[in-house]
Every structure is written in structure tokens, then in C-alpha cells.
N, C-alpha and C positions, 0 to 999 in steps of 0.2 A: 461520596462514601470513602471512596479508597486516600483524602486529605483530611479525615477525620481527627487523624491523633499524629499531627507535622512530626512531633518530639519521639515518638517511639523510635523510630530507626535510627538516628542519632545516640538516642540513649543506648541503646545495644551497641553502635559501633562502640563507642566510648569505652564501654565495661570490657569488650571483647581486646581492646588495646590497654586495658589496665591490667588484664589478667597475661595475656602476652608480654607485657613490658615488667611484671613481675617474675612471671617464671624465664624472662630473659637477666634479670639479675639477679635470680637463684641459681642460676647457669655459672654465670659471670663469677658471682663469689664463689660457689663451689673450682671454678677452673683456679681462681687467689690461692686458695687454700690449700688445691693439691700442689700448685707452683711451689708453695712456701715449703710446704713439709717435701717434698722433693730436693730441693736446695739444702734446707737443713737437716736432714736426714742423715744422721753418721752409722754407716752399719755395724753390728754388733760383733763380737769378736769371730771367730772364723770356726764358730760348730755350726753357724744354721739355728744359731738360738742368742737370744739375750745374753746379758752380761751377768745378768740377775738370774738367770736358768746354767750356766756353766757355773755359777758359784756354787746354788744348790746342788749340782748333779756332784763336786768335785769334794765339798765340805761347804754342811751351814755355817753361816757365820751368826753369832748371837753374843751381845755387848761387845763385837768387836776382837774375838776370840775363836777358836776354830774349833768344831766337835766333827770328829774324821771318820769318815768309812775305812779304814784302811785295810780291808780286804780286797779288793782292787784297786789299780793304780791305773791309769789313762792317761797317755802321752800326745804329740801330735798326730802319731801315727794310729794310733786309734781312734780319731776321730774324723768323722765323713767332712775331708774340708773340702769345699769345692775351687776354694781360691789360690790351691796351691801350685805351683808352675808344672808344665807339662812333663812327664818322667821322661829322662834324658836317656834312659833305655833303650834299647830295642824292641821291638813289638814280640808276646810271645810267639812260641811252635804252636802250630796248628794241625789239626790233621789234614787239615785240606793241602796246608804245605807239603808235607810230607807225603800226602799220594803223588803230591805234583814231580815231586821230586824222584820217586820211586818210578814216575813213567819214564821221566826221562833216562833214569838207569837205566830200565828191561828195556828200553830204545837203543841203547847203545853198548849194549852188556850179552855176550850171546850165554842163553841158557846154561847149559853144561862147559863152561872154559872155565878152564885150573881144577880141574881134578873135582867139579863140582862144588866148587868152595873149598874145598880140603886140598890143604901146603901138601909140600912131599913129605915133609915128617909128618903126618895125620894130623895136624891142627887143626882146627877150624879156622878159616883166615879171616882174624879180626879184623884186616885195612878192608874187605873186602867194603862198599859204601852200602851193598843191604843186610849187612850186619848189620848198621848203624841206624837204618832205616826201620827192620824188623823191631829196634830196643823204644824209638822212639812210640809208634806203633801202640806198642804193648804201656807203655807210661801212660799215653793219653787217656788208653783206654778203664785202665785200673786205678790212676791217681788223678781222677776227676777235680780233683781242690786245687789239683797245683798247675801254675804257671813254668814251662822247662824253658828254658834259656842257654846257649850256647855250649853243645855236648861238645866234647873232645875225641879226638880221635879212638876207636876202641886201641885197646891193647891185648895180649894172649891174659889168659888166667892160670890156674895150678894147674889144671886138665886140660887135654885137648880141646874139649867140645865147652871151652869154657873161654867168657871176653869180658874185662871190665873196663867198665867206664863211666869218665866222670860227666856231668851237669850242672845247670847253674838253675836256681830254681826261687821261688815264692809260692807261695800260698796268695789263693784268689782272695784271701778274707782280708788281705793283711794291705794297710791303706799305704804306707809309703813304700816307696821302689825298690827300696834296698832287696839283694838279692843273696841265697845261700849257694850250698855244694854239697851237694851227696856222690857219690862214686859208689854202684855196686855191681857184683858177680852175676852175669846170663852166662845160664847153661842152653846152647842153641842148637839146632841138626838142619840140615839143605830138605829143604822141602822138595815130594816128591818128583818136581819135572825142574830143579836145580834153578831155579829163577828169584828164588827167595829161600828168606830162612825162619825158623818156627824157634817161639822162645818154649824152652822145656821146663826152666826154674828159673823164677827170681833171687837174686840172694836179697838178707836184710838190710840195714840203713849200714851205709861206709862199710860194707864188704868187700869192695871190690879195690880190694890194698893196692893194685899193681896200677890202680889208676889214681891213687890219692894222689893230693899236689904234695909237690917235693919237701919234706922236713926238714926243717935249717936247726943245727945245733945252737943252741942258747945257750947264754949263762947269766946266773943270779947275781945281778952289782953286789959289791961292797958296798955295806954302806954309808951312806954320807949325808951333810947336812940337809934340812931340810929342804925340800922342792922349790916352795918361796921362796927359797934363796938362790936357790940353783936348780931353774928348771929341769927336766929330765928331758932326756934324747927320746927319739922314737925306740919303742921295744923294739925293731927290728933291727938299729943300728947299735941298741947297748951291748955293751961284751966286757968279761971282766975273767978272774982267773978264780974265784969261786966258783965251788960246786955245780956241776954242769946238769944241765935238764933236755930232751927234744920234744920237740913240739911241734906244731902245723902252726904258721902265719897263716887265717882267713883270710884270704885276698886283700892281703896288705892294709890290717885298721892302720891309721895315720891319724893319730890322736896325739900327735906332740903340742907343746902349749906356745899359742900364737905369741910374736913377739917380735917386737921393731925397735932399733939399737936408737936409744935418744938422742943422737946427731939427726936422725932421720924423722922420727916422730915431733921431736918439737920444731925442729926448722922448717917442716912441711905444712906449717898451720892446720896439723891433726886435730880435731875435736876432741871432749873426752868428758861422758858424764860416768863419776867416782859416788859409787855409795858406800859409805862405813856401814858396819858392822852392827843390824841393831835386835829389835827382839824378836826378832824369827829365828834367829841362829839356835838351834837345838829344839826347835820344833817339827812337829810331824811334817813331811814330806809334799805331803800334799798342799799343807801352808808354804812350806819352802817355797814348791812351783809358783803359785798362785802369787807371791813376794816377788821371785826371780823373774820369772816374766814381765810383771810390772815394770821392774828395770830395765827390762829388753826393749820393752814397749815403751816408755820414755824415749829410751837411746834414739829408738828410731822415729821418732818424733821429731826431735832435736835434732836428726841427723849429724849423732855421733857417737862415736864409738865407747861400750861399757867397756869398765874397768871392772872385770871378773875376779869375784874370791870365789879359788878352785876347791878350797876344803868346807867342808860339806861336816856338819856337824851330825852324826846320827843319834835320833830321839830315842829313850828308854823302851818306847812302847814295839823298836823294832829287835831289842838286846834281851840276851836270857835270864840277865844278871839284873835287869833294869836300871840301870845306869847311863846315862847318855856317854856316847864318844866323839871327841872330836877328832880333829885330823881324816878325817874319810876324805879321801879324790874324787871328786867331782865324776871321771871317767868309770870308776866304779859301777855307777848307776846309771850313766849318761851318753848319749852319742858326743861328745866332743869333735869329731871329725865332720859329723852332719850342723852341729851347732855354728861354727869356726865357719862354714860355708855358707849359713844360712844367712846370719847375721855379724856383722863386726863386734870383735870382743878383741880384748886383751888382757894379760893377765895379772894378779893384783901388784902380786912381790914383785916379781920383775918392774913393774910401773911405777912403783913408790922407790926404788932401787934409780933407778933412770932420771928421774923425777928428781930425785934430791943429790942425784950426780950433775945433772942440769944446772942447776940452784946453784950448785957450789961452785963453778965454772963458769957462769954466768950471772955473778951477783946484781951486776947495774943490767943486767938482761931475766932477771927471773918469769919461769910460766904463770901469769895470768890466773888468778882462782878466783871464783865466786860460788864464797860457801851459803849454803842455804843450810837452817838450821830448822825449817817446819816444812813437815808435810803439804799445810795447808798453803807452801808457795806451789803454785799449781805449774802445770808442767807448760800451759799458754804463755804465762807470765815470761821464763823462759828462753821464750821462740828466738828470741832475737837477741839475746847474751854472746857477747861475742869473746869472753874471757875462755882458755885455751881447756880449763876445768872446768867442771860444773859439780862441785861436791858436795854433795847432798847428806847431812851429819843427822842422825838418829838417837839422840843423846834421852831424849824423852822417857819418861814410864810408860809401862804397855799399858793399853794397847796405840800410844800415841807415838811410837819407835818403832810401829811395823813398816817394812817397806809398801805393800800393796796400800796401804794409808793413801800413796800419791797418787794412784788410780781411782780412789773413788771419787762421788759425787760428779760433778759438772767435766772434770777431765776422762770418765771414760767416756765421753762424746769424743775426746780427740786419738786418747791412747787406746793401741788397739794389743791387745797382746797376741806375740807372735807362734802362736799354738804349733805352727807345722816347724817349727825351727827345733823340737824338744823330741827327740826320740829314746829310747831305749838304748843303754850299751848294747853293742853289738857281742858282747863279750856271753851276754845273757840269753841274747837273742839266739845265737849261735848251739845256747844247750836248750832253748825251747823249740830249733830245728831238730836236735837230735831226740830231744824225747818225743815229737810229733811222730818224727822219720819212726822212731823202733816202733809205735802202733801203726807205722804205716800210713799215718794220714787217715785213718779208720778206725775213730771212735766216739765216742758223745762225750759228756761230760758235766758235773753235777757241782752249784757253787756251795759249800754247805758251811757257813755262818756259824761259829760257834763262840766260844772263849767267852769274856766277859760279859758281852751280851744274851747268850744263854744264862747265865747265873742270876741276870738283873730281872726278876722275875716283877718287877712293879712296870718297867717300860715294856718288857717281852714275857707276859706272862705265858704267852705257847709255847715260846722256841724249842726249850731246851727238849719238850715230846716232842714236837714235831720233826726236829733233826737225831730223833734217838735211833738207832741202827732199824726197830723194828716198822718204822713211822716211814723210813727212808725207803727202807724196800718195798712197799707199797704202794709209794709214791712211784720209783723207779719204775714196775713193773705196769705201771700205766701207760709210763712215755715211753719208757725200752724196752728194744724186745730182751730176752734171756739169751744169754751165752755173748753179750757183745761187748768190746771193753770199753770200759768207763771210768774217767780220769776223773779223780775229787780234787777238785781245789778250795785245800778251807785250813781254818786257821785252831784245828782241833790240834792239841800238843800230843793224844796218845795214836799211836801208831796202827794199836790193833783195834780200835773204835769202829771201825768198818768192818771186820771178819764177817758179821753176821750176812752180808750183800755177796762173800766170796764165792758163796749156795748158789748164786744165778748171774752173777756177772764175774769176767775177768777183772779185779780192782787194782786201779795203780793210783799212786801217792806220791809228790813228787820225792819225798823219802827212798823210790824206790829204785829213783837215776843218782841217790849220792854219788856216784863213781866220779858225775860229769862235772864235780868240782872240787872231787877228790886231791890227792896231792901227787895225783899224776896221769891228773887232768891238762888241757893246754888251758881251762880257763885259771887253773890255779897258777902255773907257770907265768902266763902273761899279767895278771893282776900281781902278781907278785916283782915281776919287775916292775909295774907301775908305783909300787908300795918301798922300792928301794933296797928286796932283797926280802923284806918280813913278809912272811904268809897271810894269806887276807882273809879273814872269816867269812863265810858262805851266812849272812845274815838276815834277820827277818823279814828285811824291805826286797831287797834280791827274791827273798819266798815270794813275796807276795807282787813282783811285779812277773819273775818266771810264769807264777800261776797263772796269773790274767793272761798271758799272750796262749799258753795253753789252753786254757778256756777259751779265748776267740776261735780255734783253729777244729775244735769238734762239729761233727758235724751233725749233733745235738745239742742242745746247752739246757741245762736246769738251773734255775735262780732259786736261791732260799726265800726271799721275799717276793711274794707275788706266784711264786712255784708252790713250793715245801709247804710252808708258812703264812697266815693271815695275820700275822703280826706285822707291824708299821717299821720300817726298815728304822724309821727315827727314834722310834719308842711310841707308845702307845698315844693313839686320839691324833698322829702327823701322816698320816696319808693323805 
């Protein structure tokens, strides 16, 4: 009985080895397949997102043209990169530092010695170390947002019972390291059993005058030819016998324009990719970047250094007159000091100067070029050009003469553009510290979308209700509570379009810090040597890049799209 059916357990082995030996090479091919896309995998630019998701987020592109948000601006420092090098800073104060520190004082510090903290002339003794301890102390505890870094010795104030002193600081929201300075007035008194000391007053933002860093006298050059012809010194070493200005140097910006004397650069077998001049030149901003980088991102591809044009032409859409202008500095709008560090650049006039002083001096020795006259030579092709140029000419009709042109398709697998290399002037930066500082680091903040896009009532048929003062406060009184201040960042041209919110919120506009690039301001001073003596207009794109770092720094935020508004930030049916 039991040799009845010989073939049956055979046939089972069988089937039970076919279905093993299948699902062992669906094994197999699946391990192929993740090998290969591992290997080939080029990761995306350096947000944490696609190349095709920073474009959208930054401006769509549609036939190869740009339609802009330009109500905010995002640099590298606004974006969460994770691949950017470790901050060469110091780690911040902590409270737990500072108790540590404090015990080691009242360890070695006897309670009641020097007249209780109090000089012979009744001061309160600023060197004392828990004076410095009691300021620290007090910061942590009320300016929760920020990061403090390297306080300076206190010093006396106008009163007795008064010590100011400076600090070095950031904001926790704020993605790159760069760091600021405030210096203000404590009013202090020796706590009861003389072992510490109690703050009684804070003063407000850069109060504490006796502790500002030193004011170096300036003065406005003469002016002279153009900068491309004749690069300019650092503002800190220019001086001249025109009409004199004082100012505070911000821990020394260093934004002079990179430059290597061409004995040195072309005997040195320097690289050098040269892009002309093509149809991005006088477009909105946010194309500019999206162009500029591209070439950064070449550069470094190629592993060689751009040739930078520093004049920056500004779009219509950022001027009151609508008119574009050109001649704007790069440094204007730009970290040049973090850029120059981040990546190799040099600069254009000076280059072409060098360039064809070379040429002429060494005629049976001339620099090496290989011009590429299309885009579509891809940045692979390239790799291995060993000519001392690589100048890449834009002569085309738009949209075939944009720069970003050489990143698309098949090359952003290789070009990666260098996001954390592009910061903010620090020049700007600098008056979005002090407008943060005067609310103290303590306020929310509302983004509210207006201008053309309210009018366009076929793409945004809600907006312009939904952003009308009485829609706002409705909305406001949702998310905020009443009496707390609230920074509007928007791009509404009347001033007093807001009163109606002044009922239940303190309102500020950045209209309401003109002072801080007034004409006797240090940002006007310093932009003005940059400019060669002529005053630099406080202009639309400046609005709207101060606004956004303001807006990052509240520690509320309201969006018009997606907040305020069910209208589609693109126009109607693009959500």
C-alpha cells in the first residue's frame, strides 16, 4: 500500500525546488536592481528634495521662462541642508555652563569681599565675574530663541547701579553660523547674602553704548572709474578727504573682490570656466540665482574656478519707477565674503584685464580657450578639456541663452548646485538683527500677499477679501492672542492698510525701522562706499529679502496661502 503511487513524492520534491529556485532569483534580481540604482544614484541638490521640487518651490518654470513669487526670497541659509560642513564656531552658553561656572566663583569668591560688590565710589563693580554670570543667567532665561556666544567683559554704565555689555549671538531658527552683536544696559543690586547679584532692568537692543565695539571714522571715496576696472579696497581700508561719516564696522565684513595678479594665475595652470553675458541679465532674482548657481555648479564640476560678473542688473518688478537698472554690486544683496570662501570665483573685469595683458605679452604663448557656443554642450562632455578657459557664449534667443539652460536634462545628474555657498548680505542681515532685537525676539508674524496678485481676480478670485484688514483680524485673533506684537511682511504699497489690527495688536511694518538704512545709518554709509561714494537706494528686492529673514525669526508665522486664503498661491485649479 504504502508503494502504491512511486511518482508522488518526487513530484512534490520537484515543485517544492522550482518554487524555491524561483523565489531564489526574485531574490537575486531584486539584490541587481537595488545594486544598480545605488551605483547610479546622483543625489539631488542639497534641500532634501528633487531638483524638480527646488525649482517649483523657488519659481515654476513654464516654456522655459520664470513666473516668480517674489514675496520671499531663500538663500542657502534658509534651507535645512544637512550636507553642509560642521560650524567652525564655538558651541553655544548653556545654562548648565553657567551654573557650572557660578559654583566655581562662590567656591572661591568669599560672600561679602569689596564692600559687597560695591567700588569705593558706590558702583556696582562691573569686573566683578557674577555680574557677568547674573546677565548671562537672565538672557537664557527671557531670550529663549537665541543662541549667546562670546560676552565681553562687562563695563560701568551712566549709573552706579548700571553695567553694559556686549555679546555675540544667533537666533536658533537661523540655518547658517554666521553670528551677530548686541550690547545692552543691566540695571543690577548684590543680592541679599552678597553672593550674587539680581538684574533689576534690562535695557533695549544696543543700549548699552559703553559696551559697543569701537567706531572707526570713515570717509566717502571720490569718485572714480568704474569698479570693473578698478576693483575697490575693503570699506575698512578705503579713506579719502571727502565728506566724513562714523560708523561701526560689524566684526570686520571682508568682502573685497577675489583677485590673482596674471603672472600668477596663468603660470600656475589655474582653471577657469568664463560665462558671457546672456538672457537672465535683468531678470527677477530668483531666476538670477537659479542661472548663477548653475555656473557655480559647473565650476565645480569641472573643477575650476568661475569667472564672476559682480554687477547684478535689478528687474523692474523690484523699482518704483519700473524700470530695470543696471550696475547694482553683487555685495548689495549677497554674502561675498561667505561666497569667495565657499567656492572659487574670481572676478570678471579684473579677468578679462589680466587676460588680455597676458595675450599681449605673450603672443607665441597665448591662454588656451575653448569656446562653446550651446548649451546643449553638456557639462560631461567637458570633464576632461584641458584648454586654460572654458567660455561658454550665450549669444542665442531666449529662452535658448539662459544660463541654467546647462543644468538641465541629463546634466543635473552630475551638476549639483551649491545652495549653502549663497547667503544674504550681511549688510541686511545685520538690520534684520536689529529689527528682531527692538521686539526683543518676541513676536509672531503674518505673511500677507498683496499687490498684483490681489487685483488678478480670474487667478485669485478670494485674495484681495481675504487679505482686507477686516478678514485679517479675524483670522489673527484665531492664531494670536490680543495685545502681542506682530510683524506684517507683505508687499501692500499703502502704509496705513493695517490700522484696522492696531485695535488688538501692536503692528509693525518694516517701514517702521527706515531709520536703519536711513542716511545715517552704517548700512547706508557702508553700501555707499561700496557704490563709490553715491548713496544706494534701500530697494524692493532688499524689502523683500529683509522681510523673509524677519518672518523666519517670529515665533509665530502666518502664511497667506494655505493661512489667510484658499486661493492657490499659483493662480486658480494649481494646488
Amino acid at each position: 500500500m504504502a508503494d502504491s503511487n512511486p511518482s508522488a513524492e518526487p513530484l512534490g520534491q520537484n515543485l517544492i525546488k522550482m518554487i524555491s529556485n524561483a523565489c531564489f532569483s526574485l531574490f537575486v534580481m531584486m539584490v541587481l536592481v537595488f545594486t544598480v540604482i545605488a551605483i547610479t544614484y546622483q543625489p539631488p541638490d542639497p534641500w532634501l528634495e528633487s531638483s524638480k521640487a527646488i525649482t517649483k518651490v523657488f519659481s515654476d518654470v513654464e516654456n522655459a521662462t520664470f513666473k516668480q513669487d517674489d514675496s520671499v526670497l531663500r538663500t542657502g541659509e534658509d534651507l535645512n541642508i544637512s550636507t553642509l560642513a560642521p560650524s567652525p564656531s564655538p558651541q553655544p552658553i548653556t545654562l548648565q555652563s553657567v551654573e557650572r561656572q557660578a559654583e566655581k566663583i562662590n567656591s572661591s569668591v568669599s560672600a561679602c569681599a569689596d564692600n559687597g560688590g560695591i567700588t569705593d565710589d558706590g558702583f556696582v563693580n562691573c569686573s566683578d565675574p557674577r555680574v557677568l554670570i547674573a546677565i548671562e543667567r537672565f538672557n537664557l532665561r527671557i531670550f529663549s530663541g537665541i543662541q549667546f556666544f562670546e560676552y565681553q567683559k562687562p563695563v560701568n554704565g551712566s549709573r552706579p547701579d548700571e553695567c553694559d555689555v556686549s555679546w555675540r549671538f544667533r537666533s536658533k531658527k537661523e540655518k547658517s553660523w554666521r553670528k551677530y552683536r548686541d550690547f545692552r544696559r543691566f540695571t543690577l543690586r548684590v543680592g541679599d547674602n552678597c553672593s550674587y547679584y539680581e538684574i533689576v532692568k534690562a535695557g533695549r537692543w544696543h543700549s548699552g553704548k559703553n559696551a559697543r565695539p569701537v567706531s572707526v571714522q570713515k570717509s566717502a571715496p571720490v569718485k572714480k572709474p568704474h569698479w570693473r576696472r578698478s576693483p575697490p579696497t575693503s570699506p575698512s581700508l578705503t579713506n579719502s578727504s571727502s565728506s566724513s561719516s562714523v560708523f561701526v564696522v560689524e566684526d570686520g565684513i571682508n568682502d573685497t573682490v577675489p583677485n590673482l595678479p596674471y603672472q600668477m594665475a596663468f603660470r600656475k595652470g589655474m582653471k577657469y570656466l568664463y560665462y558671457s553675458r546672456g538672457g537672465d541679465y535683468c531678470k527677477g532674482m530668483n531666476h538670477y540665482l537659479w542661472s548663477f548657481l548653475c555656473a557655480l555648479g559647473e565650476a565645480q564640476f569641472l573643477n575650476r574656478t568661475l569667472v564672476m560678473d559682480m554687477s547684478i542688473c535689478l528687474a523692474s518688478m523690484y523699482r518704483w519707477n519700473g524700470t530695470d537698472e543696471e550696475g547694482k554690486d553683487f555685495r548689495f544683496y549677497f554674502d561675498l565674503e561667505h561666497l569667495k570662501e565657499s567656492v572659487p570665483i574670481v572676478e570678471e573685469g579684473q579677468f578679462l584685464n589680466d587676460w588680455k595683458t597676458w595675450n599681449r605679452m605673450h603672443k607665441k604663448d597665448k591662454v588656451p580657450v575653448r569656446k562653446v557656443n550651446s548649451y546643449k554642450v553638456a557639462p560631461m562632455q567637458l570633464k576632461k578639456e584641458k584648454s586654460t578657459i572654458v567660455w561658454r557664449q550665450f549669444d542665442g534667443p531666449e529662452p535658448e541663452n539662459y544660463w541654467y539652460r546647462v543644468c538641465d536634462g541629463q546634466a543635473s545628474k552630475f551638476v549639483q548646485r551649491p545652495w549653502h555657498a549663497i547667503w544674504k548680505s550681511k549688510r541686511l542681515m545685520n538690520i534684520v538683527s536689529e529689527i528682531s532685537g527692538r521686539l526683543d525676539w518676541d513676536f509672531d508674524a503674518v505673511h500677507v500677499v498683496r499687490g498684483e496678485k490681489a487685483q488678478n481676480k480670474e487667478l485669485w478670485p478670494k485674495l484681495d477679501a481675504d487679505t482686507s484688514p477686516g478678514a485679517l483680524l479675524e483670522k489673527l485673533k484665531q492664531r494670536i492672542q490680543p495685545g502681542r506684537k506682530v510683524y506684517i511682511a507683505t508687499n501692500e504699497p499703502f502704509y496705513n492698510y493695517f490700522d484696522h489690527l492696531r485695535s488688538d495688536y501692536k503692528i509693525y511694518l518694516l517701514n517702521d525701522f527706515s531709520e536703519l538704512w536711513g542716511v545715517s545709518s552704517e548700512w547706508y554709509n557702508e553700501t555707499r562706499l561700496l557704490n563709490r561714494g553715491d548713496p544706494v537706494t534701500f530697494d524692493g528686492y532688499m524689502r523683500v529679502e529683509v522681510d523673509t529673514e524677519v518672518l523666519y525669526r517670529a515665533k509665530k508665522r502666518i502664511e497667506t496661502f494655505g493661512d489667510l486664503t484658499k486661493d492657490c498661491k499659483d493662480g486658480i485649479n494649481t494646488c
